[in-house]
N, C-alpha and C positions, 0 to 999 in steps of 0.2 A: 618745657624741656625735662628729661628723663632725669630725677637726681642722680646718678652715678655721673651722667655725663657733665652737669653742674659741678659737682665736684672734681672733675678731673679738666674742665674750662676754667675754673678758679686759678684767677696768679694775681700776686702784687702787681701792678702797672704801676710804673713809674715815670710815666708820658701822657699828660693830660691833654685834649681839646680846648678850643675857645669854646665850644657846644654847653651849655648848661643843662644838667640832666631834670626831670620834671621831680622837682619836691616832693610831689606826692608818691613817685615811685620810694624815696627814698623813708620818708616817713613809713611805708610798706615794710621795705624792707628791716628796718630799726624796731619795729612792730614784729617783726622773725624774731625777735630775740626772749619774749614771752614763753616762748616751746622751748625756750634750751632749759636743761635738767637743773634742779636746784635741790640745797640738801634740806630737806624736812620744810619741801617748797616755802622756803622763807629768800625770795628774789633778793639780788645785794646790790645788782648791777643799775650803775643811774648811767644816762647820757647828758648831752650838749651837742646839738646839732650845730655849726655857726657855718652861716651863709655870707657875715662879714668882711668884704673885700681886705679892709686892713686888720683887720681879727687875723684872717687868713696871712696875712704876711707877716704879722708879729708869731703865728706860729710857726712858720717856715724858719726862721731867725732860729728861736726854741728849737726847733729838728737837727739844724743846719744841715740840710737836706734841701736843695733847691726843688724836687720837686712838687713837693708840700703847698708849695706856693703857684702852683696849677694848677692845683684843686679848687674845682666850687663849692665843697662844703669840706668841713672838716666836721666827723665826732670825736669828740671827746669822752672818755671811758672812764671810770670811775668803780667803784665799790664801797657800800658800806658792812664793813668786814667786823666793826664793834656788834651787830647785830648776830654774826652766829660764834662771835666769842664769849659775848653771853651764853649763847645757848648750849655750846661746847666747852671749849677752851679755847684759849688763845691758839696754839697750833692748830689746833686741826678747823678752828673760826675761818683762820686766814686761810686756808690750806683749802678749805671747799670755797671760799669767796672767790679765791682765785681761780678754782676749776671749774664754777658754773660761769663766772664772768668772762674764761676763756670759750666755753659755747656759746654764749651768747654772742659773745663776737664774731664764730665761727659760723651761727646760722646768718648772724646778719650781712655775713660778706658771699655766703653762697646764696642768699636771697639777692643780694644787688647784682651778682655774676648772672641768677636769671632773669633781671627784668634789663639785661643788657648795659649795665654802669659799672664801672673800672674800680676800685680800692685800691689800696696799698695801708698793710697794717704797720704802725710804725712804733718802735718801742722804747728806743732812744730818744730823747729830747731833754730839756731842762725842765723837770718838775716844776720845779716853784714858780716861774714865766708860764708855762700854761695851764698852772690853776691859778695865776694871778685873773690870766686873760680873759679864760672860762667863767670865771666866779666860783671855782669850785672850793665849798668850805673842807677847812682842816682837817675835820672827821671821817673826812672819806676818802680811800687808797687812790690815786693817779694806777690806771692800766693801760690806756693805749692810748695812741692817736692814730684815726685813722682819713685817710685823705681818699675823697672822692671825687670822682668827675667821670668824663667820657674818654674812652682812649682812643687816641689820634691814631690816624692812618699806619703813620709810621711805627711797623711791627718792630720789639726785640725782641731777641733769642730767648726761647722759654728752657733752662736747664732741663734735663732727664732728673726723672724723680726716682727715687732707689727702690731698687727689685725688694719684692714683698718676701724673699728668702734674707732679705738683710736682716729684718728687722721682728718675723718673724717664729718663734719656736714653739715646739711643744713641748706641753706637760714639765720641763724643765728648761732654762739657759743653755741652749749653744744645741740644742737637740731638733733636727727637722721634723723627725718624725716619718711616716710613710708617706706624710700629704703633702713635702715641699723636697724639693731637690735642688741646692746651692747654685744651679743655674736656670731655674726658673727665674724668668723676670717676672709674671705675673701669677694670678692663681689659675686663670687661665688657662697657661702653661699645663698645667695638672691632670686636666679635663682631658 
C-alpha cells in the first residue's frame, strides 16, 4: 500500500474480532519502530508484547476501557529517558525520549494498518497496575498502551480530520501565506 494512503487508513479501532492476527505480522510491525528518528541515535523506547488472555484483562480493568479487553495482544510502551538525561539534561532528556518514543509508536501503528491489523493507542490507564502486570522496572517512563487485534465487521464512524489551512502557516503564526487559503481543506485544494 502507497504510504500516504496508510496514513490516512490509520484510526484507533475500538471494535475487535474473535480472529487472532498472525504474531509474526505483528513482531514486523513492532520491528517498524527501529526507523523512527532518535536524538544522537541513542533508541529509549522498550516494548512488552502480551498475548496473555488474563494479562489482557487485568489491563482492560487498568484502561477502564472495555475495549482493551478485545484485543489479542496488548503493547506496552515504555522509555528509558535517564539515558539522554545523561547525555543532555533532564528537560530536554525527557523531552526527546518522549518525541522519538512517540514515532516509534507512530511507525508501529502505520506498519500494523498495512499488514491489515486494527490498534487503538491508549494513554489513560493506571500506571502503577500496568507496570505491575508488564514487569516493567521503575526506571523506565510508562507511554502507552496499545491494543491490538482484527477489526470486526461492524464499521464506526470515522470523524473528519481538520483542513490543513487549520493548522497550517507560514513563515509566522496565523499567516497562510500565498500557498493556503482558509477554505482549502487539503493541499490538494491549491494545485
Amino acid at each position: 500500500m502507497d504510504l500516504y494512503e496508510v496514513i490516512k487508513k490509520r484510526r484507533s479501532v475500538r471494535r475487535f474480532s474473535d480472529k487472532t492476527p498472525d504474531w509474526r505480522k505483528v513482531i514486523q510491525a513492532v520491528e517498524s519502530a527501529r526507523w523512527a528518528p532518535t536524538a544522537d541515535n541513542m533508541p529509549t523506547t522498550r516494548f512488552v508484547l502480551i498475548d496473555d488472555a488474563d494479562k489482557i484483562q487485568k489491563i482492560k480493568n487498568a484502561c477502564q476501557q472495555d475495549f482493551v479487553g478485545q484485543a489479542k495482544y496488548i503493547l506496552v510502551v515504555a522509555s528509558d529517558t535517564d539515558k539522554l538525561k545523561k547525555y543532555y539534561n533532564d528537560k530536554l532528556g525527557e523531552a526527546f525520549a518522549r518525541q522519538q518514543t512517540g514515532a516509534a509508536i507512530q511507525n508501529v501503528l502505520l506498519r500494523l494498518t498495512d499488514l491489515g491489523i486494527a490498534s487503538c493507542w491508549v494513554g489513560l490507564y493506571a500506571e502503577d497496575q500496568v507496570r505491575t502486570i508488564a514487569k516493567i522496572p521503575e526506571w523506565l517512563e510508562m507511554e502507552a498502551v496499545i491494543a491490538i487485534g482484527m477489526e470486526t465487521k461492524i464499521k464506526t464512524h470515522t470523524p473528519d480530520k481538520p483542513d490543513v489551512a487549520s493548522f497550517l502557516n507560514f513563515n509566522e503564526f496565523g499567516y497562510y501565506g500565498r500557498f493556503l487559503h482558509p477554505r482549502w481543506r487539503t493541499a490538494a485544494d491549491a494545485l
